[in-house]
DRENDO-1510 file (C-alpha; in Angstrom, 1 decimal, always signed):
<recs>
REC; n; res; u; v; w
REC; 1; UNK; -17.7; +1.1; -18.3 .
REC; 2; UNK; -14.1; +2.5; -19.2 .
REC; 3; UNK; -11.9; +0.1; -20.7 .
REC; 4; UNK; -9.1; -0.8; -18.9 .
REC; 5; UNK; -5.5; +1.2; -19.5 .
REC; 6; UNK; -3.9; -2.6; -20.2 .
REC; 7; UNK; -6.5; -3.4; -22.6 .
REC; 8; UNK; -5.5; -0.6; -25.1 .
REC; 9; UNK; -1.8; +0.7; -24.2 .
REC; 10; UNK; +0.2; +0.2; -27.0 .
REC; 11; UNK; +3.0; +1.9; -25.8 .
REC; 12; UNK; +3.0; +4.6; -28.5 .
REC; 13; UNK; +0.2; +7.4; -27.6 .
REC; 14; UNK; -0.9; +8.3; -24.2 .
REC; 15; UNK; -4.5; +9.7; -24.2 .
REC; 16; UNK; -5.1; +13.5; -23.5 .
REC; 17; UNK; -6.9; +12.4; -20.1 .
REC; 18; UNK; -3.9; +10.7; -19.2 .
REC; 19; UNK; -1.4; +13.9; -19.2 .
REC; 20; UNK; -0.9; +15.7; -16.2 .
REC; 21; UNK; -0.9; +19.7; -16.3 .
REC; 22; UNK; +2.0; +21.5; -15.3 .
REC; 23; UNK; +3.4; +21.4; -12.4 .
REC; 24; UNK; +1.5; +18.2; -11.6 .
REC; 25; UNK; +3.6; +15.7; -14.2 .
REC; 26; UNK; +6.7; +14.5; -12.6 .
REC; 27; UNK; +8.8; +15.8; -15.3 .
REC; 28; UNK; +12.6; +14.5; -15.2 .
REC; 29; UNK; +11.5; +13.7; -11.8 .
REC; 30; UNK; +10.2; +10.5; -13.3 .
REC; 31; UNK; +13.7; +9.0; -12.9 .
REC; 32; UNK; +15.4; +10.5; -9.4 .
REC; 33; UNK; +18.1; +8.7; -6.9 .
REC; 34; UNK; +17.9; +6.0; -4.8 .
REC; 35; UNK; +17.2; +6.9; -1.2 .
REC; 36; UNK; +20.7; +4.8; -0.1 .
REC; 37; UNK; +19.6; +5.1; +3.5 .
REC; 38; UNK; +16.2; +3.1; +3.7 .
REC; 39; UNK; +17.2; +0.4; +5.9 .
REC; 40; UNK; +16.7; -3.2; +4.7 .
REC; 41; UNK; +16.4; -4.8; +7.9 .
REC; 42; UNK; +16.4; -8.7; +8.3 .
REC; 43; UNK; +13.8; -9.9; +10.7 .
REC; 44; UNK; +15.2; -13.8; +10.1 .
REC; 45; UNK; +16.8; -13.4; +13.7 .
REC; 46; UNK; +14.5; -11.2; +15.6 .
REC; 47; UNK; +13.3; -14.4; +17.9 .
REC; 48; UNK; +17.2; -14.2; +19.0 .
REC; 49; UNK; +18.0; -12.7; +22.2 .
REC; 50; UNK; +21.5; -11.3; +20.8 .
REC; 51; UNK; +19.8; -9.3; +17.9 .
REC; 52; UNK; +16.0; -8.4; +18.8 .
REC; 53; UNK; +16.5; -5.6; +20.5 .
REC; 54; UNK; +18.9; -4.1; +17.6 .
REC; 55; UNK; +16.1; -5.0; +15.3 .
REC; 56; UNK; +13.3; -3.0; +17.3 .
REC; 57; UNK; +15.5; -0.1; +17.1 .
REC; 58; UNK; +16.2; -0.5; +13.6 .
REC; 59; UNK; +12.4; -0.6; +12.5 .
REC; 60; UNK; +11.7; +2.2; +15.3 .
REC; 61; UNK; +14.3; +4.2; +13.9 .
REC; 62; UNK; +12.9; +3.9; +10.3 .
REC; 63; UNK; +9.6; +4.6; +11.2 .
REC; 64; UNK; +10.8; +8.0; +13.1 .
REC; 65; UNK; +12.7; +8.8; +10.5 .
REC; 66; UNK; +11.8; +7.4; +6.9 .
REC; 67; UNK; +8.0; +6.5; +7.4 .
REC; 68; UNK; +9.4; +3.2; +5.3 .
REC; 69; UNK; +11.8; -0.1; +5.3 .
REC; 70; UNK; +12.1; -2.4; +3.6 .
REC; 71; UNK; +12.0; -6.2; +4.9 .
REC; 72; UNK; +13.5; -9.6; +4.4 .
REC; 73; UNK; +13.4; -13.2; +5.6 .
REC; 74; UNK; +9.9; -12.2; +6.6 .
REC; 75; UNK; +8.6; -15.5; +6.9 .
REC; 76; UNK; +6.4; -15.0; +3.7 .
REC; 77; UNK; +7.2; -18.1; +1.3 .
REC; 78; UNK; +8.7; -16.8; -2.1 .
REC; 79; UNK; +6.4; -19.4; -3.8 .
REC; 80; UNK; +3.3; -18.7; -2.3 .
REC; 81; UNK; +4.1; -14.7; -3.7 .
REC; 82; UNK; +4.5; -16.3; -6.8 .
REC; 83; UNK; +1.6; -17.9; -6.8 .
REC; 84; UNK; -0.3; -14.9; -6.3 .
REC; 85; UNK; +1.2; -13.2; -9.1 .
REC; 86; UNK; +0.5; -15.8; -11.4 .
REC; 87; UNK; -3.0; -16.1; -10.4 .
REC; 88; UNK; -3.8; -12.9; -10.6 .
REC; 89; UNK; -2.4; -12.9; -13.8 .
REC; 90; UNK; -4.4; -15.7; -15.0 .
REC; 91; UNK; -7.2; -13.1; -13.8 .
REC; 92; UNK; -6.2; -10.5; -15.5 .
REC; 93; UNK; -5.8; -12.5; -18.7 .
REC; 94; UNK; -9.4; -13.4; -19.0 .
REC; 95; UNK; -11.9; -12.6; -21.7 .
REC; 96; UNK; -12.8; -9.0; -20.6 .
REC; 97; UNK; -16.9; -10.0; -20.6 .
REC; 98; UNK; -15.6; -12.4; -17.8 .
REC; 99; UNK; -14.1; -10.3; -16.0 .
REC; 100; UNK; -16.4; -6.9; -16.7 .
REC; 101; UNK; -18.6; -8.7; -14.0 .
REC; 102; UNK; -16.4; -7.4; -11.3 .
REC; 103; UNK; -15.8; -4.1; -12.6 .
REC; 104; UNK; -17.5; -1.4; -9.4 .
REC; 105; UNK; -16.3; +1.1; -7.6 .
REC; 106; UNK; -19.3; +0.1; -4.4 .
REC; 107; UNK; -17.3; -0.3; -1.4 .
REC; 108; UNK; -19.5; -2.5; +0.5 .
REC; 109; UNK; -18.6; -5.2; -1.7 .
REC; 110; UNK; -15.4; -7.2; -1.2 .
REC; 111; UNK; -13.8; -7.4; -4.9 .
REC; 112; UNK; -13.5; -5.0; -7.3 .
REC; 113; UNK; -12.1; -4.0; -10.5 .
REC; 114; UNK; -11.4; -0.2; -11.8 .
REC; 115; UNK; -9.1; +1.8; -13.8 .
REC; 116; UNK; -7.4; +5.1; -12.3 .
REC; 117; UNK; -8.9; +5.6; -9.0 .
REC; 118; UNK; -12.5; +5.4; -7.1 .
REC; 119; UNK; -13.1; +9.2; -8.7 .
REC; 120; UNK; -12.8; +8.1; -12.2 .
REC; 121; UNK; -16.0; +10.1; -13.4 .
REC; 122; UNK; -14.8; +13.1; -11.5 .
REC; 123; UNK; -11.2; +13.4; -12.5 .
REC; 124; UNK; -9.6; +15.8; -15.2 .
REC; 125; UNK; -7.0; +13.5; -15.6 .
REC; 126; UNK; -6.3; +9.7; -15.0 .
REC; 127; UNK; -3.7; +7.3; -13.7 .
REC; 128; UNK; -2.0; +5.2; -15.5 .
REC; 129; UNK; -2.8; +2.1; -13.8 .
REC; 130; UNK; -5.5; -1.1; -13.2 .
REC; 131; UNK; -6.7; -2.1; -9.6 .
REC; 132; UNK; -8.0; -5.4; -8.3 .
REC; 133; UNK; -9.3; -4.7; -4.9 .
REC; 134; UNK; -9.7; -7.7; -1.9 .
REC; 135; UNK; -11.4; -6.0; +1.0 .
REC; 136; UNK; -10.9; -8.4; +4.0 .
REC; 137; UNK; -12.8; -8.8; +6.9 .
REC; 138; UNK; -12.9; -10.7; +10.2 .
REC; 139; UNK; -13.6; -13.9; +9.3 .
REC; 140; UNK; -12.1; -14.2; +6.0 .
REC; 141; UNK; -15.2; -16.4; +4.6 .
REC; 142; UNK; -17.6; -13.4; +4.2 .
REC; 143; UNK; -15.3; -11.6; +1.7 .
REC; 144; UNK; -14.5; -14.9; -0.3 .
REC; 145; UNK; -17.8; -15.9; -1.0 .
REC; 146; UNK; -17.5; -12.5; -3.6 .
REC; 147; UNK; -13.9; -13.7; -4.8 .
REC; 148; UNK; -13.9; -15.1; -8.1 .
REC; 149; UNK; -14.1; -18.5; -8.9 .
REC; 150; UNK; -12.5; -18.3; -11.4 .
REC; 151; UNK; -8.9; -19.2; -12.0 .
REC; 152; UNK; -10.2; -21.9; -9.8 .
REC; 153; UNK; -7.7; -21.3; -7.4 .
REC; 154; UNK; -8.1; -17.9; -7.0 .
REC; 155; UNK; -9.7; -17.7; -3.4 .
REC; 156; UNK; -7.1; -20.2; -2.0 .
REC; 157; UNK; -4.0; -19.0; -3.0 .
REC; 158; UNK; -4.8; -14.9; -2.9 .
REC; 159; UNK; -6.6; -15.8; +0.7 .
REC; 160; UNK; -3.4; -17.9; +2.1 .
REC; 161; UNK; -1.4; -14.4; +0.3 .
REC; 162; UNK; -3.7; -12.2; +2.8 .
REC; 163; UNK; -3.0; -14.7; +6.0 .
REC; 164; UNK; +0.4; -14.4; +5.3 .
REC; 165; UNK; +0.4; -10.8; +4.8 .
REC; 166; UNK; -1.7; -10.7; +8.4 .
REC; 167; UNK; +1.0; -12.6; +10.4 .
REC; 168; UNK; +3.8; -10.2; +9.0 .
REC; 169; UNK; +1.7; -7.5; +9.8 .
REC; 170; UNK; +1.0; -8.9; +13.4 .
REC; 171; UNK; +4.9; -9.0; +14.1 .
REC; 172; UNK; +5.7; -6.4; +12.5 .
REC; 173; UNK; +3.4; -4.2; +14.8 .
REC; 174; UNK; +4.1; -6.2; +18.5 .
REC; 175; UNK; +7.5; -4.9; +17.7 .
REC; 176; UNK; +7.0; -1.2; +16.7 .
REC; 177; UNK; +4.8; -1.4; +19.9 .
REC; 178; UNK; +8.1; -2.7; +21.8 .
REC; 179; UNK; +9.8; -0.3; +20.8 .
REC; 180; UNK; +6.9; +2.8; +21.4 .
REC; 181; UNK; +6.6; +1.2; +25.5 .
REC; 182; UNK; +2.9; +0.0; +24.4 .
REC; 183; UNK; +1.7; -3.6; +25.8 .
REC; 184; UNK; +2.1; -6.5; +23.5 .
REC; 185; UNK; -1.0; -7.0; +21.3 .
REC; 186; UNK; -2.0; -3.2; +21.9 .
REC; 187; UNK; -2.6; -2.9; +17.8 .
REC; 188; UNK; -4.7; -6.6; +17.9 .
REC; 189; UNK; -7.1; -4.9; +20.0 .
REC; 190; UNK; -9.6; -3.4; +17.1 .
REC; 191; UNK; -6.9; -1.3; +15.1 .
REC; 192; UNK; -6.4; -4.3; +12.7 .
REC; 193; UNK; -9.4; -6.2; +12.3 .
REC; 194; UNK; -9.7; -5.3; +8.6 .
REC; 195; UNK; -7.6; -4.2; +5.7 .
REC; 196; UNK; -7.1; -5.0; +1.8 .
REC; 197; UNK; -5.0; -6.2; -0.5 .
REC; 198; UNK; -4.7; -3.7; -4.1 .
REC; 199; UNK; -3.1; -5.5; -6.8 .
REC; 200; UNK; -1.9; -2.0; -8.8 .
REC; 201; UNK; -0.8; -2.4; -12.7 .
REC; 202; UNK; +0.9; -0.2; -14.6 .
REC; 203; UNK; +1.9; -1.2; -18.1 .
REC; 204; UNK; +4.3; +0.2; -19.8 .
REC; 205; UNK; +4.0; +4.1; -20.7 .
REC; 206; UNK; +4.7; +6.0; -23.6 .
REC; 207; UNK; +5.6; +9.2; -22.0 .
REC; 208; UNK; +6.4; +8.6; -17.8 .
REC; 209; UNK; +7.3; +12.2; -17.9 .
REC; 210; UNK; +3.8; +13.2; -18.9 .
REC; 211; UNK; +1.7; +10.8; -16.0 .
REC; 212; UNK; +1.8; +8.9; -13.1 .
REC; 213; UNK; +0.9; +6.0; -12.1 .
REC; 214; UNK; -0.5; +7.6; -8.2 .
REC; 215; UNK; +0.0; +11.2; -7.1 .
REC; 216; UNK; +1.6; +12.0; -4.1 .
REC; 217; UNK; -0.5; +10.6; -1.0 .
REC; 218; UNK; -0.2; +9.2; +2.8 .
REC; 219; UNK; -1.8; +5.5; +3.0 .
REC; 220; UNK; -5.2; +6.0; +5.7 .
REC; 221; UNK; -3.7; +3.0; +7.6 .
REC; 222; UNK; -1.2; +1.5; +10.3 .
REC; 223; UNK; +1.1; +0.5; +8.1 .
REC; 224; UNK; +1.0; -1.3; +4.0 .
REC; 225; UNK; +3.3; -4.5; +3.3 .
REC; 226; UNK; +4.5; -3.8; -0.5 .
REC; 227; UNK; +5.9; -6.2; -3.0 .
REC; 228; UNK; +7.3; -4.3; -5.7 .
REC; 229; UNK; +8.5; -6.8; -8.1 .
REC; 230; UNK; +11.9; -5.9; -10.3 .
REC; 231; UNK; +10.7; -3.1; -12.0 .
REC; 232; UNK; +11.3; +0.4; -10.1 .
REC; 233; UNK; +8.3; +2.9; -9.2 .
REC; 234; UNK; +8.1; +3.9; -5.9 .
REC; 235; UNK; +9.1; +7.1; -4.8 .
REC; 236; UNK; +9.4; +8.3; -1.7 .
REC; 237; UNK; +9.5; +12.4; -0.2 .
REC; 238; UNK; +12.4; +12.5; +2.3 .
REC; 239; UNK; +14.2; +15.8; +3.5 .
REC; 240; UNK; +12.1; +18.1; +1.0 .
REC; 241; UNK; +13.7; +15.3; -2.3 .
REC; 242; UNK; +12.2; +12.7; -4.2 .
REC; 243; UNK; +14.1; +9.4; -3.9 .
REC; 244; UNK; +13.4; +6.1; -5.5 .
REC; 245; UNK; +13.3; +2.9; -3.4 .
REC; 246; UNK; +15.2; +0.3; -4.9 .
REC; 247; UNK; +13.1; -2.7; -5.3 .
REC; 248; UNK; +15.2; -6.0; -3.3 .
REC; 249; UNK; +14.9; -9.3; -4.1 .
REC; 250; UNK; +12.3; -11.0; -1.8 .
REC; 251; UNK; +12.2; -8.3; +0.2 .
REC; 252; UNK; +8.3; -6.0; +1.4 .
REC; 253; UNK; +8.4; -2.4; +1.7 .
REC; 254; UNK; +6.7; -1.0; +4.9 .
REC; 255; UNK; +5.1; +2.1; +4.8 .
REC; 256; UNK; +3.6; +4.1; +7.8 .
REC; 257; UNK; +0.4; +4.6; +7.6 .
REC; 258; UNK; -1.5; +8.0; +8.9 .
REC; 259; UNK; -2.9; +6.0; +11.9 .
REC; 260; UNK; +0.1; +4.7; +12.8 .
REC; 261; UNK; +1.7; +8.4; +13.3 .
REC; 262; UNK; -2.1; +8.5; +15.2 .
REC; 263; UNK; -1.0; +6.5; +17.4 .
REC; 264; UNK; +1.8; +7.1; +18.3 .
REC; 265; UNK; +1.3; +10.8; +19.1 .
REC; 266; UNK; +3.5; +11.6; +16.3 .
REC; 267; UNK; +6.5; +10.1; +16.9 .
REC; 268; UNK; +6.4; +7.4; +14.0 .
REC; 269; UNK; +6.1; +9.7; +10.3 .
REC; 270; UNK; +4.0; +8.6; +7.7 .
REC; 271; UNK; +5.4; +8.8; +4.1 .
REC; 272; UNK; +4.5; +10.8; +1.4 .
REC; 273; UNK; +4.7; +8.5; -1.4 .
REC; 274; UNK; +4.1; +8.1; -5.1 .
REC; 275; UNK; +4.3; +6.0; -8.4 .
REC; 276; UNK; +6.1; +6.9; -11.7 .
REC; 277; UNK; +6.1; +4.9; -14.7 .
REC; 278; UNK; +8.0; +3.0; -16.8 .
REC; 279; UNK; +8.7; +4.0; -20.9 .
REC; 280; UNK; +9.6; -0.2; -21.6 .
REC; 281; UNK; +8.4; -2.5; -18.9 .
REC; 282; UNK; +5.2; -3.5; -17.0 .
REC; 283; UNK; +5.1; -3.1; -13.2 .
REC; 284; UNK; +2.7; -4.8; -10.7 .
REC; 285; UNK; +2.6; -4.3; -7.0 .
REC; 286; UNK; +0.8; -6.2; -4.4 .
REC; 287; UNK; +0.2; -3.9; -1.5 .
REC; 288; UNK; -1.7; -4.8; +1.9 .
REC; 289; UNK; -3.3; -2.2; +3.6 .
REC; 290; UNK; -3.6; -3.1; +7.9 .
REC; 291; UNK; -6.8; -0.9; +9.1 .
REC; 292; UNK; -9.5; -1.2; +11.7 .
REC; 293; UNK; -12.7; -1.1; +10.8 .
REC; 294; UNK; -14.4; +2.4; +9.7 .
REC; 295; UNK; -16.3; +2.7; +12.8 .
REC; 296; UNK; -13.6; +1.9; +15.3 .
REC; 297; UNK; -12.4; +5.1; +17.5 .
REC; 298; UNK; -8.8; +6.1; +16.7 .
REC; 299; UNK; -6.1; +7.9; +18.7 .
REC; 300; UNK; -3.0; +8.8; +20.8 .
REC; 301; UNK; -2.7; +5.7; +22.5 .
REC; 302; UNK; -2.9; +6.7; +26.2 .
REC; 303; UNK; +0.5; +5.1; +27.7 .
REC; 304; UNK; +1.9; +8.0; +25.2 .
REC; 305; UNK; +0.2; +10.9; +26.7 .
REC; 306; UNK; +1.9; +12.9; +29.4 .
REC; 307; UNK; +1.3; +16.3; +30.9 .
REC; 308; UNK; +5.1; +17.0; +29.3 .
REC; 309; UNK; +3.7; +15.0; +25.8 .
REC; 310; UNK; +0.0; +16.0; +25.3 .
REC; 311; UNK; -2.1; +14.4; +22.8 .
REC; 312; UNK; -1.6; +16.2; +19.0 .
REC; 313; UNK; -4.3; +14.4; +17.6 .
REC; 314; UNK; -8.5; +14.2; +18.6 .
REC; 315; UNK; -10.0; +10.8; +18.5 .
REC; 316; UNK; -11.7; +10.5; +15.4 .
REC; 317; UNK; -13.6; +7.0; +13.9 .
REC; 318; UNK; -11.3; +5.6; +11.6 .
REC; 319; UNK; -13.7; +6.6; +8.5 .
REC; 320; UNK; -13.3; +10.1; +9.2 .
REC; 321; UNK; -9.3; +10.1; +9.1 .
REC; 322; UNK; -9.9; +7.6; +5.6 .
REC; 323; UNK; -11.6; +10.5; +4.4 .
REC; 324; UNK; -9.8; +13.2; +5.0 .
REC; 325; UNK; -6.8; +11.6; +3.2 .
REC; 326; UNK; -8.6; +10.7; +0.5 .
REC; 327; UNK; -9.7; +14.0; +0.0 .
REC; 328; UNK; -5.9; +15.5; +0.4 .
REC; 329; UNK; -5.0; +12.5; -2.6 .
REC; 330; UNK; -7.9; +13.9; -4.4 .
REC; 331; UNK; -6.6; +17.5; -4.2 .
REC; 332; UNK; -3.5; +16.6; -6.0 .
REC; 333; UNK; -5.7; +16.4; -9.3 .
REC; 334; UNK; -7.5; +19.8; -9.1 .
</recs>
């Protein structure tokens, strides 16, 4: 197997496979402005009569607009994303023949390990980053059981991560669904039922100009629920620009998802988005990805479908809208 970009960065040389041709290496756009107008909306008081309809507009308004917010008082304990850091760590800090065992790029099975991408042997070029991939399913026990065991409390503190990350995610989508004039519960029904959680690290580059961490891409999904920790990355295409977004203290980033903008006949924008790296620090991001299964039939919800606002979208299964923007993610190395 490949070893591992954290196994061997020394923060002096980057690899030949690592650097991107021109015109595909982010060049001084490895460090670019703030996006100043992402809204950071508080959902600590969307229960309240006085402020939940303002707060439906706010995240409808991003979502139309940005195809990402950012979060807080989200009802995710602070510890229990701690904990899930520092467990994973303790993962990543094993003896590499411990944790080689993992190391696949199969997607039937339910945790993985890989450098750069699910292409790897097919690439020109790699990222400069380390996944650990949780696929979830409905009941959680089936993808446990192929968890490791190993911090001991790996299943039970990255599992009650994922619940967490499920509520949000539930809330999160009842109220775009206010806000779109869809019944509450319309995303429950099949358009959630799976999803995964990519823990993505990127140590500390020698050149940021010369890589990337992840080319430009839409998520497949409704919607992903980003921690970013302190160290900046993410970046954004708004109004033709790159801008950064500016990682908050405590706070998720949303992102819209390609099915989402399904959905919703268009009206809600996915983001373009990609990930720079840094010359002197680490950066690890835990990202949860809300999607239906890959069989599950996916389109313009009907209540949005008029004679005046006709359906820009076929119904597809959700596996062949996954594949399609994998494929345009994939494009971005050739």
């Amino acid at each position: 197997m490949e070893t591992f970009v954290s196994a061997w960065a020394n923060g002096k040389n980057l690899p030949p496979k690592y650097v991107f041709p021109e015109g595909k290496r982010p060049g001084k756009n490895c460090v670019v402005p703030p996006l100043k107008n992402i809204p950071v909306i508080d959902l600590g008081k969307v229960d309240s009569d006085d402020y939940h309809t303002k707060i439906v507009q706010q995240i409808l308004e991003a979502a139309q607009n940005f195809g990402v917010f950012q979060v807080i008082n989200h009802g995710v304990p602070t510890s229990l994303i701690s904990d899930t850091r520092d467990v994973v760590k303790e993962f990543s800090d094993l003896p590499a023949e411990e944790r080689s065992k993992f190391y696949s790029r199969d997607l039937s099975k339910k945790f993985m390990i890989f450098t750069s991408s699910l292409q790897y042997e097919k690439e020109a070029y790699h990222y400069w980053r380390d996944v650990i991939k949780h696929f979830c399913t409905t009941p959680m026990n089936v993808s446990l059981q192929q968890w490791p065991t190993n911090p001991l409390r790996y299943r039970e503190v990255v599992g009650d991560y994922i619940a967490n990350q499920r509520i949000l995610g539930s809330r999160l989508l009842n109220l775009i669904a206010e806000g779109l004039g869809l019944e509450q519960g319309y995303f429950a029904k099949g358009l959630c039922e799976e999803g995964n959680l990519s823990v993505n690290h990127y140590p500390a580059c020698p050149d940021p100009t010369l890589t990337l961490g992840a080319g430009e891409h839409y998520d497949p999904g409704l919607m992903t629920i980003l921690h970013q920790d302190d160290v900046e990355g993410l970046q954004v295409l708004y109004d033709g620009n790159w801008g950064l977004i500016e990682p908050v203290p405590n706070a998720f980033v949303i992102i819209v998802g390609s099915l989402l903008q399904v959905v919703s006949n268009g009206k809600l924008k996915s983001a373009k988005h990609k990930v720079v790296t840094n010359a002197t620090r680490d950066r690890t991001t835990l990202g949860f990805f809300n999607e239906p299964t890959k069989e599950c039939i996916v389109g313009p919800a009907k209540a949005l479908v008029t004679s005046e606002n006709p359906p820009i979208y076929e119904p597809v299964q959700f596996r062949d809208l996954l594949k399609a923007v994998v494929a345009a993610f994939s494009s971005e190395k050739n």
